[in-house]
C-alpha positions in Angstrom: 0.6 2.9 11.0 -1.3 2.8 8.1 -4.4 0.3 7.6 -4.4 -1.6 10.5 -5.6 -2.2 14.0 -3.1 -2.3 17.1 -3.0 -6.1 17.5 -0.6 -8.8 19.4 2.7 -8.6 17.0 2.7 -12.9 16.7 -1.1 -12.8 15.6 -0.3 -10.2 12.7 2.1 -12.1 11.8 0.1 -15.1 11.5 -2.7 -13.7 10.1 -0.6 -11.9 7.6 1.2 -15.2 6.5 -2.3 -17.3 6.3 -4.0 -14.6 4.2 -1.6 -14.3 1.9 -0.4 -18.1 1.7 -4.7 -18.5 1.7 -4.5 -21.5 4.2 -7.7 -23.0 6.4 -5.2 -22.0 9.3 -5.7 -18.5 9.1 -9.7 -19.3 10.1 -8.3 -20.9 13.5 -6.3 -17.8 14.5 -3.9 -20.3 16.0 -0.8 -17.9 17.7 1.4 -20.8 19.3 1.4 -22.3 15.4 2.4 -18.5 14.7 5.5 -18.5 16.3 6.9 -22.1 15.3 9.9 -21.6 12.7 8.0 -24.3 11.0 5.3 -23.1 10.4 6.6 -19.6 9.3 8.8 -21.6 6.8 5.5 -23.2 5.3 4.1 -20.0 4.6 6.9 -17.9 3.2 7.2 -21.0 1.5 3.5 -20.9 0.3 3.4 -17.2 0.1 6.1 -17.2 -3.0 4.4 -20.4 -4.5 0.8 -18.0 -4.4 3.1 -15.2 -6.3 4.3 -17.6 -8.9 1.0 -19.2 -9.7 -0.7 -15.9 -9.6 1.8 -14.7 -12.3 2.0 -17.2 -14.2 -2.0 -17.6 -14.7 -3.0 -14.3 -15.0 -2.2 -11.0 -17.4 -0.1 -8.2 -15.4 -3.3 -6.2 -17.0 -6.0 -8.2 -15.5 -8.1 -6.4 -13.5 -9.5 -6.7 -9.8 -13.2 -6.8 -9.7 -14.9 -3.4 -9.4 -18.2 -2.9 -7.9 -21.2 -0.9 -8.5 -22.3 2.3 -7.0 -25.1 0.7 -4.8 -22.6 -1.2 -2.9 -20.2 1.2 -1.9 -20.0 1.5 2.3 -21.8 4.6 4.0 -18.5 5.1 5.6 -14.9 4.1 4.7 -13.5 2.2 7.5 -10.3 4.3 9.0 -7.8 2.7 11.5 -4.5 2.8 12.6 -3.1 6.0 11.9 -5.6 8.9 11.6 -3.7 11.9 12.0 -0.4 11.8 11.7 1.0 14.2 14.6 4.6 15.1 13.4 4.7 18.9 13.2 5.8 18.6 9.4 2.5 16.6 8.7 0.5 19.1 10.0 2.0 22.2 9.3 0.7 20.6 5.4 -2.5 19.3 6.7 -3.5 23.4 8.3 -2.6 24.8 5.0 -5.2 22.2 2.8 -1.7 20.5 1.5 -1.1 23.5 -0.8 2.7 22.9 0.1 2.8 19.6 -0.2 4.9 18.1 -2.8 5.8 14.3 -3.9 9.6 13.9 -4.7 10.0 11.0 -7.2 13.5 10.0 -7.2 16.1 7.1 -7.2 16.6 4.9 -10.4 14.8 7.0 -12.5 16.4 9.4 -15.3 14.3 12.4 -14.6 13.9 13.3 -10.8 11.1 15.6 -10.0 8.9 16.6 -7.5 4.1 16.9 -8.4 2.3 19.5 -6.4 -1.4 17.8 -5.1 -2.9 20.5 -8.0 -0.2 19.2 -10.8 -1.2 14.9 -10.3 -5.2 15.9 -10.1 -4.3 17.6 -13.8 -2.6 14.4 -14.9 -4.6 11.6 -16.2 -6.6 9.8 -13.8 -9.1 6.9 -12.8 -11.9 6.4 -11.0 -12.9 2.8 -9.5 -15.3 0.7 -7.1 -13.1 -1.4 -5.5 -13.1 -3.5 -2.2 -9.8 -3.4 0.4 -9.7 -6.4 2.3 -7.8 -6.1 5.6 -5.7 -9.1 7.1 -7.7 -8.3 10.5 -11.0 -9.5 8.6 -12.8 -7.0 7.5 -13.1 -5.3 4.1 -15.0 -2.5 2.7 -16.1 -1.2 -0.8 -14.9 2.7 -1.7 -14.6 4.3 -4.4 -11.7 5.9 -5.6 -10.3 8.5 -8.1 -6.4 9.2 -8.4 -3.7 9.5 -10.9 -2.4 6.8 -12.6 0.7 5.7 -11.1 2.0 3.9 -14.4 1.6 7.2 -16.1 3.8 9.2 -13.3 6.7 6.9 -14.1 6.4 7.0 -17.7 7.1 10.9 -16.5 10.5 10.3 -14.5 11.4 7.2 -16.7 12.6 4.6 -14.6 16.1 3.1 -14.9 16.9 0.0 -16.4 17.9 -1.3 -12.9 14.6 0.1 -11.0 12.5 -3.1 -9.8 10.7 -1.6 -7.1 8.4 1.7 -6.3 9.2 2.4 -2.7 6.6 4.3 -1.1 7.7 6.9 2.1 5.2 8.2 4.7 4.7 10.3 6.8 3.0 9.0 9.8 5.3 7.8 12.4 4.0 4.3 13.4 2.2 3.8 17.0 4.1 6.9 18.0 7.7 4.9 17.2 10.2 6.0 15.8 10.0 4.4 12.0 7.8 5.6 9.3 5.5 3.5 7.7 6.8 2.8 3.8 5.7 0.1 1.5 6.8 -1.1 -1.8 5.7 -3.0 -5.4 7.3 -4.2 -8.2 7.3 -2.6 -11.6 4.3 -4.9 -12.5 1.9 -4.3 -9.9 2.9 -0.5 -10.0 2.7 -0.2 -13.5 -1.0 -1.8 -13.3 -3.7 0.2 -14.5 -6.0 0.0 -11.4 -2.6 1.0 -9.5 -3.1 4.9 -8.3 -2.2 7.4 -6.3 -5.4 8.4 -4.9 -6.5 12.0 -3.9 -10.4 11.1 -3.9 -12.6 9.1 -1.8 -16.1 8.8 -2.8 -16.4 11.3 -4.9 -15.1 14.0 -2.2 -10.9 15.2 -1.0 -9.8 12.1 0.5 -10.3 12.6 4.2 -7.2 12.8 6.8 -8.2 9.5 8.4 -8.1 7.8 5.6 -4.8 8.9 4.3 -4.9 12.5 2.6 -3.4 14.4 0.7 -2.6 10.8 -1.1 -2.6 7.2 -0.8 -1.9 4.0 -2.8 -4.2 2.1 -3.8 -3.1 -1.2 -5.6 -6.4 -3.2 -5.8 -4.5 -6.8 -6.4 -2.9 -6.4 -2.7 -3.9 -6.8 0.5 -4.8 -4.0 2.4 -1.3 -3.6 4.5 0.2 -2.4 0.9 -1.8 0.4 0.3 0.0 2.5 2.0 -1.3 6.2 3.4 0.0 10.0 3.8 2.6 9.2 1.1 5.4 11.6 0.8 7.9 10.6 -1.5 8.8 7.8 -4.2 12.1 6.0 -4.5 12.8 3.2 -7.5 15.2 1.3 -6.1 16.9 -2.6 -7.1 16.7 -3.5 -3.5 15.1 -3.2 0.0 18.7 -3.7 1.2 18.8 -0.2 2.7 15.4 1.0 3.4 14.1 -0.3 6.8 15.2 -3.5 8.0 15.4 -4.6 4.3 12.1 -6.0 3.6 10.2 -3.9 1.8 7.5 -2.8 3.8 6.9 -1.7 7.6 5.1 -5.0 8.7 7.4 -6.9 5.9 10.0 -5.6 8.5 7.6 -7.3 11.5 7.2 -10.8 9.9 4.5 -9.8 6.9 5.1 -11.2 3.6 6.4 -9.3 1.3 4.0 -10.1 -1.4 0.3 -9.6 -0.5 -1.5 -10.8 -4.1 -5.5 -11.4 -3.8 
C-alpha cells in the first residue's frame, strides 16, 4: 500500500484529516468524532483553508528543512507494502530493474518512456530530509534522485496539465486497486520534489520502494508514493480511481497533505 500501516479504515481517516487540517483532535485519536459528517466537513473544510494559507505565505521554492548527516536513522522505517508480489513486479525486481522503464504520458507534448540507468544520468539531488507518517512516526533519510521538475521540462507538459499522477505497482493489501498518488504542477515542479533511486547513500531497497519512489518533502508521508511505474499529467482525477487523486484520497484522506 505504500507508507502505511494496516489500521481501522475510520481511524486513517481521522488521523489523516487532523494531520493535515493540524487540529488538537488528532492527539485524542477520537474514532466516533471520525465518522460524524460534521466533523469530516470541518476538516475538509480546514484542510483547504491549510492549502490556501500555506500558499499564500510561502514561495513555491521554499524549501523543507533538511537535516545533517549525524541525524539520519540507522534504519529507514519500511511498512505497508514491501514487496510487491504481482508476477510483473518481480519478474523486474529478479532482473535488478534492468527492464524497467517509466512511461511519462498524458498532457504532455512529448511522450516517452526513462530506463532506471537514463534518470540516474539526468540531473539529480541529494537531501536529509524527515517523512512524517499520519500513524505518528517519522524518520530522517537521506535521499538522492532525479529532479522531477527537470523530467517534465523533458516531455513539456500541456497547457491543460494540472496534475502529475503517479501509477504503482503494488497492488494494495492484496486488493484489487493499485496504489497511485498525485500533485500539482507546483509541488511537482519543487526543487526538493524527486524521483528517488537512492537511499542513504546505497540502491534504494525493495521495502522501501525500489527501483523508484517520490519523494515530495512538503507532504505528508501518504504522498510519497512507492514502486512507481508510470506518470500521467492529467486536468482531472475524474477518471483515475474513484476520482480523488490518491488511493487513501479515494478512502477519506485529504487530498492535499502540506507540512
Amino acid at each position: 500500500m505504500n507508507d502505511s500501516t494496516k489500521p481501522d479504515p475510520g481511524r486513517r481517516r481521522f488521523l489523516a484529516r487532523a494531520a493535515t487540517a493540524g487540529g488538537a483532535l488528532f492527539l485524542a485519536g477520537c474514532d466516533r468524532l471520525s465518522r460524524s459528517d460534521g466533523m469530516v466537513s470541518l476538516f475538509d473544510s480546514a484542510s483547504a483553508l491549510t492549502q490556501t494559507a500555506q500558499r499564500a505565505l510561502t514561495s513555491r521554492h521554499d524549501l523543507a528543512r533538511e537535516y545533517p548527516a549525524s541525524e539520519i536513522a540507522a534504519t529507514f522505517r519500511a511498512n505497508g507494502t514491501t514487496n510487491p508480489q504481482n508476477s510483473d513486479y518481480q519478474a523486474l525486481a529478479a532482473n535488478g530493474f534492468r527492464d524497467w522503464r517509466l512511461s511519462v504520458e498524458g498532457l504532455v507534448e512529448l511522450p516517452r518512456s526513462f530506463s532506471l540507468d537514463e534518470l540516474k544520468r539526468m540531473s539529480s539531488r541529494t537531501q536529509i530530509t524527515r517523512h512524517d507518517c499520519v500513524e505518528g512516526w517519522s524518520c530522517i533519510g537521506q535521499w538522492k534522485g532525479a529532479v522531477l521538475g527537470d523530467l517534465l521540462a523533458q516531455v513539456r507538459p500541456t497547457a491543460k496539465a494540472r496534475y502529475v499522477v503517479f501509477h504503482c505497482a503494488d497492488n494494495t493489501y492484496g486488493g484489487p486497486d493499485k496504489y497511485y498518488e498525485s500533485l500539482d504542477l507546483i509541488e511537482a515542479m519543487h526543487p526538493q520534489t524527486l524521483l528517488a533511486y537512492e537511499l542513504n547513500g546505497a540502491d534504494l531497497p525493495i521495502a522501501n520502494g525500489a527501483p523508484i519512489r517520490l519523494r515530495a518533502e512538503r507532504q505528508l508521508g501518504y504522498k510519497m508514493a512507492k514502486y512507481v511505474m508510470r506518470l500521467e499529467l492529467v486536468e482531472s482525477f475524474e477518471d483515475i480511481g474513484r476520482g480523488n487523486g490518491g488511493y487513501w484520497e479515494d478512502r477519506g484522506y485529504n487530498w492535499w497533505a502540506g507540512i
